[in-house]
N, C-alpha and C positions, 0 to 999 in steps of 0.2 A: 638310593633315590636322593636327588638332590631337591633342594628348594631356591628359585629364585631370589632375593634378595632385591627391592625397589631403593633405592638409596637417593630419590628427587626428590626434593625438596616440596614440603606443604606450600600451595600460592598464599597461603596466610605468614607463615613463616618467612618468605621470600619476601613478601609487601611491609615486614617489622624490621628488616634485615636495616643495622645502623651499623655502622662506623664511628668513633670515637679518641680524639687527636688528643681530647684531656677532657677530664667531670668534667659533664654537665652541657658538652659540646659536641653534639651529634651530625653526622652527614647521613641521608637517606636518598633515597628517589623513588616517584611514581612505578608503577606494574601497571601494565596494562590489565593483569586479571582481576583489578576492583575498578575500571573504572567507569563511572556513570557517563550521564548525559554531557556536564560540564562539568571534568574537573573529579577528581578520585571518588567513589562512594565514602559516604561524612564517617561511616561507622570504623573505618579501615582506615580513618586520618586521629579518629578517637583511639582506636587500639595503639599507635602508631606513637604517640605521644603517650599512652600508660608505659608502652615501653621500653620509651627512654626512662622514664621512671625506675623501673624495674630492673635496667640493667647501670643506673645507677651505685657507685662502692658508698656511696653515704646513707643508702637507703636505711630507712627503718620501717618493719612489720611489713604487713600486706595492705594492699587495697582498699580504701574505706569509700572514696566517692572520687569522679572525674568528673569537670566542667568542660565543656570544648565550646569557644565564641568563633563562628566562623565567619571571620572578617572578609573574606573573598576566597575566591576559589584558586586550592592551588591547580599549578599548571604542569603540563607532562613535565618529566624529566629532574634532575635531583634539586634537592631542601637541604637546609640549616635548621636543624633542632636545637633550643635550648632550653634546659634544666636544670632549674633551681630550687636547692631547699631553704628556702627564705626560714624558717625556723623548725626545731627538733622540741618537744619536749619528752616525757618521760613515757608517754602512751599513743602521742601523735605526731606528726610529721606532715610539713604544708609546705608545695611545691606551689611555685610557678612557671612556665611553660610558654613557649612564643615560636613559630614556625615562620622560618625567611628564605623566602626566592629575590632572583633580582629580576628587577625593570628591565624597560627596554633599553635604559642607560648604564645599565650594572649594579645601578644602587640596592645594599638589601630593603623590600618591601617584606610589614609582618602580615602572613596569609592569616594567621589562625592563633588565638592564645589559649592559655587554658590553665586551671589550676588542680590541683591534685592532693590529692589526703589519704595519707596511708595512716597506719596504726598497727599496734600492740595488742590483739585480739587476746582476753583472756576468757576464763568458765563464768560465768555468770547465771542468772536464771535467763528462760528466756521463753517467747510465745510465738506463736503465729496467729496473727489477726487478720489474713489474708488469705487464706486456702484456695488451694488450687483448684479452676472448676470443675465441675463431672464431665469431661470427652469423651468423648470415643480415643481408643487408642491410636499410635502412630499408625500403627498398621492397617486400620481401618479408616484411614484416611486417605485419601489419593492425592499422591505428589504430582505437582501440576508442573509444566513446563514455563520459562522466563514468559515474563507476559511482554515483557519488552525486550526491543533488542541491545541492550545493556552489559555488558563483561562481567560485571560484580553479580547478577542477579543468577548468573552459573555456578557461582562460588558457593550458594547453598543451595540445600533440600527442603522446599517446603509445603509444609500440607496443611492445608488452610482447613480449616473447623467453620469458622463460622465469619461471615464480615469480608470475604473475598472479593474482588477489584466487580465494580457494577457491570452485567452485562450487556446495558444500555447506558449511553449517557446524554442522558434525556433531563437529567436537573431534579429524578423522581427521589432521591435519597435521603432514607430517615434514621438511620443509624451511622455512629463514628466508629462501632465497636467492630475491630477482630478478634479471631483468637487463629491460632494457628502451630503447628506443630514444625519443629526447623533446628536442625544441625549441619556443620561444615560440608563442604563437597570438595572433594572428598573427605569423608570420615575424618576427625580431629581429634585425640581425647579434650577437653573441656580446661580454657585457664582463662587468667585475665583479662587477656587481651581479647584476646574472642570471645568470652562473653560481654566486654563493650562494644563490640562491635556489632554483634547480636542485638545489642539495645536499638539498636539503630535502624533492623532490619523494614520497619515497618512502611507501605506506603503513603503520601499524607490524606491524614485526614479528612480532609475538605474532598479527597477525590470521591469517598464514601459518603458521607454525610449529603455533599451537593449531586454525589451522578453526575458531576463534572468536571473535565481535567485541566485546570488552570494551574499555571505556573505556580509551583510552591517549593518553599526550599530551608531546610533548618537553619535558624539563626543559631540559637545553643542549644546546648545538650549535656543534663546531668545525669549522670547515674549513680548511683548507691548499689556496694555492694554489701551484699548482708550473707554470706559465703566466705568463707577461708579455703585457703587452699585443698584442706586436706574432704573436704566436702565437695568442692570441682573433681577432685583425683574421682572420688566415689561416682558422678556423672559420668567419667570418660566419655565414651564417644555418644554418647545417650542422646535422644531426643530434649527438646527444651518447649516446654511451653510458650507461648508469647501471647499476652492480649498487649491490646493498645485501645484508647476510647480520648475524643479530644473531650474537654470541658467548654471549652467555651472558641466563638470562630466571632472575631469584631477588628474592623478596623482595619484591615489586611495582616493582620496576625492571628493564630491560634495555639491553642496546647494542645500537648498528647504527654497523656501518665501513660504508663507500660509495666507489664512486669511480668517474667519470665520463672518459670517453673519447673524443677527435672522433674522425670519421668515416677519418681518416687514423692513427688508432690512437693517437694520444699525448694522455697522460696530463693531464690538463687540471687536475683536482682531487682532494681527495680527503677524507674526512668523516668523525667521531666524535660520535656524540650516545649521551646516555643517556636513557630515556622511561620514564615511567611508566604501573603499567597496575594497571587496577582487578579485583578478583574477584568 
């Protein structure tokens, strides 16, 4: 009996894929399988920039927190990454980050920046002051179909719990909160990259809250990871919890806290962006 062998490449894996002429000086380009409405899904431009990080030779530890400012939207077709470890000390490591396409004249223009913090995870004491809430499990939850006609929203699995897209939008909505249940499509075991991209998965806010769908779109985007590698390894291709709840919506800007759960409850990540929304 034989067994076939799949050897195609993950579209997460293929959308990270960089090229490198010398540190710190990356070439990439868009996939068509993360992209939104205008311009790549933001979560897929975050992973994207962890990892150049990552595949950085200066790197020190793993992953402690990523910022992404997303100056404008990139455009199909390939990018200039650069990655810098502006200082190293004994436990932490602080990168800065800048993504360039050219204009209509050639010039490089900076689409996206972002800075990055790795560290030296050592044993220490530690708690959880966040627990993960009582759901239903994945499997008792029903994965729902792309609600939109979008490339990236193929690219996961998800199963909404509680806070799913209004089925009227009538202006009647009184909550910001989802929770929802979501890993790769296909199947991924569980790293860095992908769980910041995961941070990301959420729809905005405002569309929940108001029952109405007005243009909204992330300015930044931090995440905090609170997870080492060898506790992703233990996820593998696992479900992830996700809520998201915004604080506050003034001004044509609002927030969304986040925070992401494996299947065995611990705390994995956790996310602050501010988004902007149009009237």
């Amino acid at each position: 009996m034989t067994t076939a062998h799949h050897h195609s490449i993950h579209p997460l894996d293929d959308a990270l894929a960089l090229t490198s002429a010398a540190p710190g000086q990356y070439e990439g380009r868009t996939t068509p399988a993360y992209w939104n409405m205008v311009g790549p899904f933001g979560g897929v431009t975050a992973a994207t920039l962890l990892q150049a990080v990552l595949q950085h030779p200066d790197l020190l530890g793993e992953p402690l927190s990523l910022t992404v400012n997303y100056a404008g939207a990139l455009t199909q077709g390939p990018f200039t990454l650069q990655a810098t470890p502006v200082r190293t000390n004994r436990s932490t490591q602080h990168w800065t980050l800048s993504v360039l396409q050219p204009d209509a004249e050639g010039a490089p223009v900076v689409t996206t920046t972002a800075t990055v913090v790795t560290a030296a995870r050592r044993e220490t004491w530690g708690a959880a002051d966040t627990p993960m809430p009582f759901v239903p499990a994945p499997a008792q939850c029903k994965a729902i179909p792309p609600a939109f006609p979008v490339e990236w929203l193929r690219r996961y699995e998800m199963r909404p719990v509680a806070g799913s897209l209004p089925a009227q939008w009538d202006g009647g909505g009184e909550s910001s909160l989802s929770q929802l249940w979501m890993r790769d499509a296909p199947a991924r075991p569980l790293d860095f990259c992908a769980l910041a991209a995961m941070a990301d998965i959420f729809f905005p806010r405002v569309w929940l809250r108001r029952a109405r769908q007005v243009p909204a779109g992330t300015v930044s985007i931090t995440v905090y990871f609170h997870a080492g590698s060898a506790l992703l390894a233990q996820t593998g291709a696992g479900y992830l919890l996700g809520q998201a709840r915004a604080q506050e919506f003034r001004n044509g800007f609002f927030d969304q806290a986040a925070q992401l759960w494996n299947e065995a409850g611990a705390l994995l990540a956790t996310s602050h962006q501010i988004v902007y929304y149009k009237e």
